[in-house]
C-alpha positions as CSV (number, residue, x, y, z in Angstrom):
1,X,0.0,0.0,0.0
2,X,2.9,2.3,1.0
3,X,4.8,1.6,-2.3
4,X,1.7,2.5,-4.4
5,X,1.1,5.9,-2.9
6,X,5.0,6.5,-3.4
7,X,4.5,5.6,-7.0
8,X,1.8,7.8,-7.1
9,X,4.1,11.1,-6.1
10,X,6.4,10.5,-8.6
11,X,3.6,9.3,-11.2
12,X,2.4,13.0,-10.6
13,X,5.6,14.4,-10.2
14,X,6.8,13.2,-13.4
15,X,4.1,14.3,-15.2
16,X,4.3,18.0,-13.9
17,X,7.6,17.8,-15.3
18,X,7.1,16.6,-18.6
19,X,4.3,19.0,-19.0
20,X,7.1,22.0,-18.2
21,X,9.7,20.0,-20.1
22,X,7.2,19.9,-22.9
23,X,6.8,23.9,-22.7
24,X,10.3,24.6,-22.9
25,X,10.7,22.1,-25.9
26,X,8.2,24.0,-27.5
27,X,9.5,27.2,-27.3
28,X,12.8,26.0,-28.0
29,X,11.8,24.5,-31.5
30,X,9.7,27.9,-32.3
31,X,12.7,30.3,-31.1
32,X,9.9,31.3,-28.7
33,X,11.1,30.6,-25.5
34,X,10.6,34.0,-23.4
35,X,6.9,33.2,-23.7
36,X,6.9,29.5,-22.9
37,X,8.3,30.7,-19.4
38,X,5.9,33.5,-19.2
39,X,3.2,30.8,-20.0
40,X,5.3,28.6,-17.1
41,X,4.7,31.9,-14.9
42,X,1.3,32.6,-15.9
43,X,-0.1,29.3,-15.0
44,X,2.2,29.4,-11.0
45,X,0.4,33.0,-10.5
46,X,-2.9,32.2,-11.5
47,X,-2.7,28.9,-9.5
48,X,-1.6,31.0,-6.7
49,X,-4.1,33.7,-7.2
50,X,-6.3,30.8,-6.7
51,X,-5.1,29.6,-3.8
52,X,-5.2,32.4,-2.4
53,X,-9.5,33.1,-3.1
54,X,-9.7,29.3,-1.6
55,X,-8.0,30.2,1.6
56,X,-10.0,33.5,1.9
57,X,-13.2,31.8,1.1
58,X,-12.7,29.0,3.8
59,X,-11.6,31.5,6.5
60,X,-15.7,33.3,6.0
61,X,-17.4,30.2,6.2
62,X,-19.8,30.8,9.7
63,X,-20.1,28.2,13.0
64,X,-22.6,27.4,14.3
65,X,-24.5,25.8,17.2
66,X,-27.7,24.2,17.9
67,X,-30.0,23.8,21.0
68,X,-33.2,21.2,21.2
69,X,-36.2,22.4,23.2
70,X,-38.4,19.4,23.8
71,X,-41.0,20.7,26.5
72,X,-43.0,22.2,24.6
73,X,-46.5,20.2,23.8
74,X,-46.9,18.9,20.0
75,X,-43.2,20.5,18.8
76,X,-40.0,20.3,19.5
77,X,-37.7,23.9,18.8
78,X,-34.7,23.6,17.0
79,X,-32.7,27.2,17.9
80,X,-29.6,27.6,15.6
81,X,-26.7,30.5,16.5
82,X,-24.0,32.0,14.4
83,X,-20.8,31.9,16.6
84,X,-18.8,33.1,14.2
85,X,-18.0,36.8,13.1
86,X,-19.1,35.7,9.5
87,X,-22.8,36.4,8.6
88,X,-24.9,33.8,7.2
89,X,-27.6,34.9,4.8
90,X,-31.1,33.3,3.5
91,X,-30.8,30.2,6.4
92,X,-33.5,28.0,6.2
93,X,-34.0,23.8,5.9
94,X,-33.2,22.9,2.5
95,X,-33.6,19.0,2.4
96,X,-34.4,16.3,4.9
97,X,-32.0,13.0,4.6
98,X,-33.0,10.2,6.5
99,X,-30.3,7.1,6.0
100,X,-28.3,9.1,3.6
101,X,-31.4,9.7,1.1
102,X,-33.2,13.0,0.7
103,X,-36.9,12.4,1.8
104,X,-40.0,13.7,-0.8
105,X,-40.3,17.7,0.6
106,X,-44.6,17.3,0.5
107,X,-43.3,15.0,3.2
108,X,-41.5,16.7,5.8
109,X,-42.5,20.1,5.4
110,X,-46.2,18.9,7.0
111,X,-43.8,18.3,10.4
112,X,-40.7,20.6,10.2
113,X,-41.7,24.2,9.9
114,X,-39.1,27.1,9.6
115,X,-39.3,30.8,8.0
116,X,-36.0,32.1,6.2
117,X,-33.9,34.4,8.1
118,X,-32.4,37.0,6.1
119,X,-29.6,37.0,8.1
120,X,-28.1,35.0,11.0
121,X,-25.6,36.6,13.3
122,X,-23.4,36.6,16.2
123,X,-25.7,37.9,18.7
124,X,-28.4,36.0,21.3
125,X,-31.1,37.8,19.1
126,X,-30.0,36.4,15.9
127,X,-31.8,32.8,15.8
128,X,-32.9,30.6,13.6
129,X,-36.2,28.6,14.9
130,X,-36.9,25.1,13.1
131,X,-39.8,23.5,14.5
132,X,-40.2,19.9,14.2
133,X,-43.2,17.8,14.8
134,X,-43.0,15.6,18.5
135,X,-44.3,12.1,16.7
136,X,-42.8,12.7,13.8
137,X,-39.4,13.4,15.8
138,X,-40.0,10.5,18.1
139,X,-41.3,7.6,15.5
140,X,-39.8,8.7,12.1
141,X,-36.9,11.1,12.6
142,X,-34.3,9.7,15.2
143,X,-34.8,6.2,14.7
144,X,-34.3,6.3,10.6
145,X,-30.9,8.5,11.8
146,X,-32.2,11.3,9.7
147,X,-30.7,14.7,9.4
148,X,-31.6,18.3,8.4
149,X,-29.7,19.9,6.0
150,X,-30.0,23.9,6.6
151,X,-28.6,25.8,3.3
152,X,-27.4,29.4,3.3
153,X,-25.4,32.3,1.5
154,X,-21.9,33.4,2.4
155,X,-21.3,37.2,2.1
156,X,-19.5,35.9,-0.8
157,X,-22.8,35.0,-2.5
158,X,-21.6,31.1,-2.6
159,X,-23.9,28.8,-1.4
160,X,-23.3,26.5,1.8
161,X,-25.0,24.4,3.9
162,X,-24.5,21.8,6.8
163,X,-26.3,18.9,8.6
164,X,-28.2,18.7,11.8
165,X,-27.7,15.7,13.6
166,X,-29.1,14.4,16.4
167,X,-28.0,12.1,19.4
168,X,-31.3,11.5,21.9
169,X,-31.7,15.2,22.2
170,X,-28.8,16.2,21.4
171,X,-28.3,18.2,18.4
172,X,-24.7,17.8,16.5
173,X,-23.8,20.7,13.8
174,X,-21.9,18.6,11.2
175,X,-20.2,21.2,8.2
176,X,-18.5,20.5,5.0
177,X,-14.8,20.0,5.2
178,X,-13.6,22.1,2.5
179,X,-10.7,20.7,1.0
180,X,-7.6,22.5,-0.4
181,X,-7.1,22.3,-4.0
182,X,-4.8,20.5,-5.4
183,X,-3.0,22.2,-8.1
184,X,-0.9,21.4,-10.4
185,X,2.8,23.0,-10.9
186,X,2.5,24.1,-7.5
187,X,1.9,20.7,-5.7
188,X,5.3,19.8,-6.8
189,X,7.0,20.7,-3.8
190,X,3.7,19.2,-1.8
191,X,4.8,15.9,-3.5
192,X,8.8,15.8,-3.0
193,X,8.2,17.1,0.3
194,X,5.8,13.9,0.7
195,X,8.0,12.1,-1.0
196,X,11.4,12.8,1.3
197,X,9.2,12.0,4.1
198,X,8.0,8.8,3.2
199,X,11.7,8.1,2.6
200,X,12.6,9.6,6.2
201,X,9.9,7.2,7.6
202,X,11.0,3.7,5.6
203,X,14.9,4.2,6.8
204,X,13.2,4.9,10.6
205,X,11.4,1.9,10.1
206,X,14.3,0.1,9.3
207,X,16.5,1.0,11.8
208,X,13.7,0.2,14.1
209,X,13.4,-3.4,13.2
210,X,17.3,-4.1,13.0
211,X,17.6,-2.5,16.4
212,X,14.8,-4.8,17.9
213,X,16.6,-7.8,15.6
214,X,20.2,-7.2,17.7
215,X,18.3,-6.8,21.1
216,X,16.4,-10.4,20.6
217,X,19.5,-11.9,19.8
218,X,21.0,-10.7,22.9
């Protein structure tokens, strides 16, 4: 398994440096080679520029919390908070999964009621009030491990969302783990960073097992 993913880094390595090695060919054969390392340069910078939006954008998504009121009659209140600093625009219940598949919406929306709120902030006056049917919660909800998905609007305009789980009465905020893209000429240091480690780690291993080796034969 180990030497798989090390033939992977330098499957991907390689091929970041064909691609480059490729370029400069290129503009070698056309006496244009000034502008196959601006294109080189071009690509690094708008990769980085990238980057750069993805880390900005995953440093204003909002956090939030949940409470579950269950004593009141027929429904149960759902309160959600924004702890964050980040304001969360248009929040409301989007979909209703219950083990992993969306239920019909004619369905649900007869036992979970909520209103949009324009916009949720940090503040003990900024709530978000779902209100979910007792039965329904009881005989339907909890024991088919279903979940509420609440979507909303960054102040990017992008559109989010996360899941409402629930343990007994319990509610869990669940949110998307955003991951970093990849890229491509600038994971090569990612990948022979990766790749010295792996090496770092095998000759540990190594000197691990022959020092336990001399040990059991004393």
């Amino acid at each position: 398994m180990m030497l798989r993913g090390i033939l992977r880094l330098f499957g991907n390595i390689a091929f970041r440096i064909f691609f480059i090695v490729i370029i400069i060919w290129l503009g070698l054969y056309f006496n244009r080679l000034f502008d196959a390392l601006l294109l080189i340069v071009i690509i690094l910078q708008f990769e980085l520029v990238y980057m750069q939006y993805w880390n900005e954008r995953s440093r204003h998504i909002p956090i939030f919390r949940a409470t579950l009121n269950v004593s009141q009659g027929d429904l149960y209140t759902i309160k959600l908070y924004n702890m964050s600093t980040e304001p969360a625009y248009s929040v409301s219940v989007c979909r209703v999964l219950c083990k992993g598949k969306p239920l019909d919406p004619v369905r649900w929306r007869e036992f979970i009621k909520d209103e949009i709120t324009p916009c949720l902030f940090n503040s003990k006056k900024s709530v978000h009030v779902i209100k979910i049917n007792r039965v329904f919660f009881e005989t339907t909800f909890t024991p088919e491990l279903c979940a509420l998905e609440v979507c909303y609007e960054t102040k990017f305009g992008d559109l989010e969302s996360f899941y409402l789980f629930f343990y007994g009465s319990t509610p869990m905020v669940i949110m998307h783990q955003f991951k970093q893209p990849e890229g491509f000429l600038t994971a090569i240091p990612r990948y022979i960073g990766m790749l010295i480690i792996s090496r770092r780690l095998k000759v540990s291993a190594k000197k691990l097992q022959r020092k336990r080796s001399q040990e059991q034969t004393h």
